[in-house]
C-alpha positions as a Python dict, from the first residue, in 0.01 Angstrom:
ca = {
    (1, 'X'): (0, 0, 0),
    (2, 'X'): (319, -186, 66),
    (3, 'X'): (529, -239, 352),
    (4, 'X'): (867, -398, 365),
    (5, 'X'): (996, -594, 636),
    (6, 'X'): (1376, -664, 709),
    (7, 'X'): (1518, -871, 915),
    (8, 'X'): (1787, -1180, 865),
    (9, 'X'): (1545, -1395, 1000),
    (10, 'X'): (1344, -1502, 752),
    (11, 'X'): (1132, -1736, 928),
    (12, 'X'): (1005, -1468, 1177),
    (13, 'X'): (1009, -1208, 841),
    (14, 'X'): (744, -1450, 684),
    (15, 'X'): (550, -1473, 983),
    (16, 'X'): (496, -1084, 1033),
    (17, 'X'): (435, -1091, 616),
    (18, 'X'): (191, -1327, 629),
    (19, 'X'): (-55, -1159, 941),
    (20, 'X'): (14, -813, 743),
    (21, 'X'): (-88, -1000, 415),
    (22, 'X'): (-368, -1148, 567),
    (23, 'X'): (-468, -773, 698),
    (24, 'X'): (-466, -595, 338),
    (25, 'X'): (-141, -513, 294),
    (26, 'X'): (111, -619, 48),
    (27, 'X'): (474, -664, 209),
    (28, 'X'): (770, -790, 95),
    (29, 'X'): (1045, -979, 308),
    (30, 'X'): (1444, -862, 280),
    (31, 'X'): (1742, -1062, 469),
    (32, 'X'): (1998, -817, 375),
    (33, 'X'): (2040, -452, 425),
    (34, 'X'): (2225, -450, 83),
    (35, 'X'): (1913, -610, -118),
    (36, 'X'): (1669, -365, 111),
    (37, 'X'): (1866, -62, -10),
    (38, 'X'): (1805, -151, -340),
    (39, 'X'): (1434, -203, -318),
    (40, 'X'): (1374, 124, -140),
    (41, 'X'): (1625, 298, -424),
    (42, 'X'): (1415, 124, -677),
    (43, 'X'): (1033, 120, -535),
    (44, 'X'): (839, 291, -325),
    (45, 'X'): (714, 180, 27),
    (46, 'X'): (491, 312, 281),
    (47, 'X'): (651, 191, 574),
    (48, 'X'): (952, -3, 685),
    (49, 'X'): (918, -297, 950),
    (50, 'X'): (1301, -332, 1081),
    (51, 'X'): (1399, -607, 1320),
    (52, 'X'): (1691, -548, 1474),
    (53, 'X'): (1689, -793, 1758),
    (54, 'X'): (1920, -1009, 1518),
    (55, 'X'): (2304, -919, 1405),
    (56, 'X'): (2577, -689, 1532),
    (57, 'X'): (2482, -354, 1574),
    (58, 'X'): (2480, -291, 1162),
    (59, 'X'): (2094, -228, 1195),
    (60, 'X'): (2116, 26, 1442),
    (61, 'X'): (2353, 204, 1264),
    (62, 'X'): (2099, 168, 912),
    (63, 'X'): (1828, 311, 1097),
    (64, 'X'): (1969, 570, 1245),
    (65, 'X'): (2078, 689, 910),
    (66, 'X'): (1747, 614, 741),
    (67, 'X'): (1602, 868, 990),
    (68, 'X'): (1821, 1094, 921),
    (69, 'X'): (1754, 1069, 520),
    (70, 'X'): (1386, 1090, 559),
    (71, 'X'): (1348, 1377, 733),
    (72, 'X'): (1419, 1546, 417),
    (73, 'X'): (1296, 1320, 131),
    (74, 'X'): (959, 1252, 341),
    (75, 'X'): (955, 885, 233),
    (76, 'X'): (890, 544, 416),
    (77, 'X'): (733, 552, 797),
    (78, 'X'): (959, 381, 1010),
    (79, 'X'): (913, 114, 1287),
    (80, 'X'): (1152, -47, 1475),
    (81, 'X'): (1171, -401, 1604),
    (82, 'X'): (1379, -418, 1907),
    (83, 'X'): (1319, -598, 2272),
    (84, 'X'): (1553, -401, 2483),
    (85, 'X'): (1369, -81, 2597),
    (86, 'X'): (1654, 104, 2596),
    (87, 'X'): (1717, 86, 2219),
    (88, 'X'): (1319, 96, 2173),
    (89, 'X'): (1329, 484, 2352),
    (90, 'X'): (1621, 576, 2165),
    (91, 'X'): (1478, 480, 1831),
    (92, 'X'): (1172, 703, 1892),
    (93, 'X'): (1346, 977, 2065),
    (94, 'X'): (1577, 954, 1726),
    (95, 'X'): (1288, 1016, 1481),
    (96, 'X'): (1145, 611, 1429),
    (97, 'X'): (748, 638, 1440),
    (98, 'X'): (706, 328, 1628),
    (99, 'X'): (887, 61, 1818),
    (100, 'X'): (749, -249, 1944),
    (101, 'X'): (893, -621, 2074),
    (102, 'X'): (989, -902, 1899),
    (103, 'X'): (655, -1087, 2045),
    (104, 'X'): (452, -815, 1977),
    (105, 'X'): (80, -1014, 1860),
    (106, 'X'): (-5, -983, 1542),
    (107, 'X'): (-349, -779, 1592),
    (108, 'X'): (-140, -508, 1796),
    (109, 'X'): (134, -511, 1519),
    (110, 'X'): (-150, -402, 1222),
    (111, 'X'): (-330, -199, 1466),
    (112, 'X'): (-47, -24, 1503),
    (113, 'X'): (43, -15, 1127),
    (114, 'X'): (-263, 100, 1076),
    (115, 'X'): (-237, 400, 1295),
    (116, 'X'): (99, 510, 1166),
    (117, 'X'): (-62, 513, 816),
    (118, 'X'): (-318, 758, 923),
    (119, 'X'): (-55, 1004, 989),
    (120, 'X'): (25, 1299, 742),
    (121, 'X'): (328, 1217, 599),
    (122, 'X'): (634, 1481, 585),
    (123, 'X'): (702, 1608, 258),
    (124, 'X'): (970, 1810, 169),
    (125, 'X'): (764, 2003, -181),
    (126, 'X'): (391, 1984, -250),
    (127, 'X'): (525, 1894, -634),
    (128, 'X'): (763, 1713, -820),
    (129, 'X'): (978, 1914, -1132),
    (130, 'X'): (1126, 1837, -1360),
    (131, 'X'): (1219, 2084, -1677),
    (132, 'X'): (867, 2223, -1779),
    (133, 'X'): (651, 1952, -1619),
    (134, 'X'): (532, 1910, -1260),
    (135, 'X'): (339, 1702, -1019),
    (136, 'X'): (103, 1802, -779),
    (137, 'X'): (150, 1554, -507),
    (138, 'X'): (-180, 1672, -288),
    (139, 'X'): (-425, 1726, -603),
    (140, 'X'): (-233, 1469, -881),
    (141, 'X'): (-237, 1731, -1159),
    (142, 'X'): (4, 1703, -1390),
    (143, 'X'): (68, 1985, -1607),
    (144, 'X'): (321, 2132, -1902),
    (145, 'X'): (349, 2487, -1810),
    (146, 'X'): (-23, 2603, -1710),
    (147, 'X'): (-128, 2300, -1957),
    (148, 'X'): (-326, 2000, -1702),
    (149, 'X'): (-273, 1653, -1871),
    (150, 'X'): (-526, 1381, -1915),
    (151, 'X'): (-330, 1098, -1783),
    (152, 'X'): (-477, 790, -1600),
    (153, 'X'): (-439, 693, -1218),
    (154, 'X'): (-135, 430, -1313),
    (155, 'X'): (17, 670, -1564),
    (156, 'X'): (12, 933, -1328),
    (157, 'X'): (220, 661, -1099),
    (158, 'X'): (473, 641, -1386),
    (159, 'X'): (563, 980, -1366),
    (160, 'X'): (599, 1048, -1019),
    (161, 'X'): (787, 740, -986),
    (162, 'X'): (1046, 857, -1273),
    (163, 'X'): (1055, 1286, -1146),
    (164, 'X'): (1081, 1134, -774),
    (165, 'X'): (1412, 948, -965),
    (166, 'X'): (1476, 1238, -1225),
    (167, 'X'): (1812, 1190, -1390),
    (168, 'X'): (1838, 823, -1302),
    (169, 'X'): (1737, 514, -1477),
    (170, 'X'): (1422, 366, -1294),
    (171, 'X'): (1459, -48, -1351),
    (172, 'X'): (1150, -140, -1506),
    (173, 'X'): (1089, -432, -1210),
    (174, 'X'): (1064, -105, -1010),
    (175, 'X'): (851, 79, -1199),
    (176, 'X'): (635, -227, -1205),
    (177, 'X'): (626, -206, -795),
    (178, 'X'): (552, 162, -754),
    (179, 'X'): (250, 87, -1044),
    (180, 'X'): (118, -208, -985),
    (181, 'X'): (262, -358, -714),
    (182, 'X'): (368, -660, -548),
    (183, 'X'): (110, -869, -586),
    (184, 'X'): (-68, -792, -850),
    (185, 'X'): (-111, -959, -1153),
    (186, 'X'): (-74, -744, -1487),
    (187, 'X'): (-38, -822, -1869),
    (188, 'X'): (354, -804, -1935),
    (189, 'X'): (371, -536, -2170),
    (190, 'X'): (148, -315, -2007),
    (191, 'X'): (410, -85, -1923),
    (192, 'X'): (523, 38, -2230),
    (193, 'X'): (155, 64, -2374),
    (194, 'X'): (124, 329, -2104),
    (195, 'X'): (465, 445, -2112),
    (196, 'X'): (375, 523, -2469),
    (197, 'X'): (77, 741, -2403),
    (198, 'X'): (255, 910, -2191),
    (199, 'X'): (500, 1035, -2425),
    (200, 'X'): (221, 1082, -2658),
    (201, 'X'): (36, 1331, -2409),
    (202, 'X'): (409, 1502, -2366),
    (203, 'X'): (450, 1581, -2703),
    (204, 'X'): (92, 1681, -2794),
    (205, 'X'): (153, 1943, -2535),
    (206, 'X'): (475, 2007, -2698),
    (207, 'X'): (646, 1944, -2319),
    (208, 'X'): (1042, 1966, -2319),
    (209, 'X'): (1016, 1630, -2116),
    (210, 'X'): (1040, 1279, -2237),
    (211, 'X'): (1082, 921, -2115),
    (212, 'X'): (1385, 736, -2267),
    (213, 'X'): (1419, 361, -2287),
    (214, 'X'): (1737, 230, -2131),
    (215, 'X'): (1721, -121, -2328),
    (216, 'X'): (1733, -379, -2083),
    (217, 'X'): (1713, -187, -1729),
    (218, 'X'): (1424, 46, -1756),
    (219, 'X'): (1361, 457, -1806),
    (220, 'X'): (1442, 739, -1722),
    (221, 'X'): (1310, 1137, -1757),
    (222, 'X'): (1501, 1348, -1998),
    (223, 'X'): (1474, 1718, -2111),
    (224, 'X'): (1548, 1817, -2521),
    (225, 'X'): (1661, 2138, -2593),
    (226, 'X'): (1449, 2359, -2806),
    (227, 'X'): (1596, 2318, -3103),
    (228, 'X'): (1536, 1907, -3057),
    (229, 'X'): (1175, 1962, -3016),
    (230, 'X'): (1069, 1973, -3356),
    (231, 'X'): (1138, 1675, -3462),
    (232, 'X'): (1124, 1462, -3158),
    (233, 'X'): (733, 1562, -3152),
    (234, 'X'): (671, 1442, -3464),
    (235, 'X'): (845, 1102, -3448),
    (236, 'X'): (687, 1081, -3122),
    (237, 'X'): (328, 1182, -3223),
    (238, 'X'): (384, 920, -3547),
    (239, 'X'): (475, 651, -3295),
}
């Protein structure tokens, strides 16, 4: 479970990192709105810690919008950082699930992680789609047509990770995140070994789907056309 923290202070980012490290979660620390859009474009996080007690009204103006986005993508929980009460009431009253001080104490800060976690998320689908294949996200079936798949727990990751992307290239650092993530220590090609069965389990079930390699950036989900299937199954079975 991983948690992101913004804030362009990044000696009181590392602070809240470190008590939410030291409570079981794995979060990672962003100075910039531009290099937190890009994680959250690129990974998956569970909940967003944003402080917004520093800078010129930019962070408002993110959060706000973030609010706005999730509400129909049913991703990140939100929580904002903020000391005037003012701005703390209108953040909930706009859709953030929490709002706290600046000097909030570190036990009350994962206590109340912790209970935003427990909460069901929104979700906009029950599945994820793409061509023939689809995700179950309550039950983690994954199925070609009325065919179930034998995938594993992380491989299962890989796919929801590229249909929740579908159409875009996935970077492969993010990929790594939404698998493995942040802290965890994995063998470096461990990826494509299960990138591989996947497309191996695809094709056995003669699926329309298949994971393309972007050289140097990462995958992304593609759909053949009948006609292609032929032989794309058999170089990929062969592979």
């Amino acid at each position: 479970m991983r948690l992101m923290i913004m804030s362009p202070d990044s000696g009181y980012a590392d602070g809240l990192a470190k008590n939410l490290q030291s409570a079981g979660f794995g979060a990672d620390v962003f100075t910039t709105l531009d290099d937190a859009n890009e994680a959250l474009t690129a990974s998956n996080y569970s909940l967003v810690l944003l402080d917004s007690t520093s800078g010129d009204g930019v962070y408002s103006v993110w959060w706000q919008a973030r609010c706005r986005c999730r509400r129909h993508d049913g991703d990140e929980f939100l929580v904002l950082i903020a000391n005037c009460q003012d701005e703390r009431i209108a953040a909930l009253e706009a859709g953030a699930d929490d709002s706290v001080t600046r000097d909030v104490s570190p036990r009350e800060l994962v206590a109340r992680v912790r209970t935003i976690m427990r909460r069901p998320r929104i979700r906009s689908a029950e599945q994820h789609q793409f061509s023939d294949l689809t995700l179950c996200t309550a039950t983690r079936e994954v199925r070609v047509g009325n065919l179930e798949l034998t995938l594993q727990r992380r491989e299962t990751l890989i796919l929801e990770s590229l249909m929740r992307r579908r159409g875009h290239v996935v970077p492969r650092a993010g990929l790594e995140h939404d698998v493995y993530g942040a802290q965890a220590e994995y063998c470096p090609n461990s990826l494509e070994v299960r990138v591989s069965r996947i497309r191996r389990q695809l094709a056995k079930a003669r699926s329309l789907v298949t994971i393309e390699s972007v050289r140097g950036v990462g995958y992304r989900l593609a759909a053949r056309l009948d006609k292609d299937m032929g032989m794309a199954q058999s170089q990929e079975l062969t592979a």
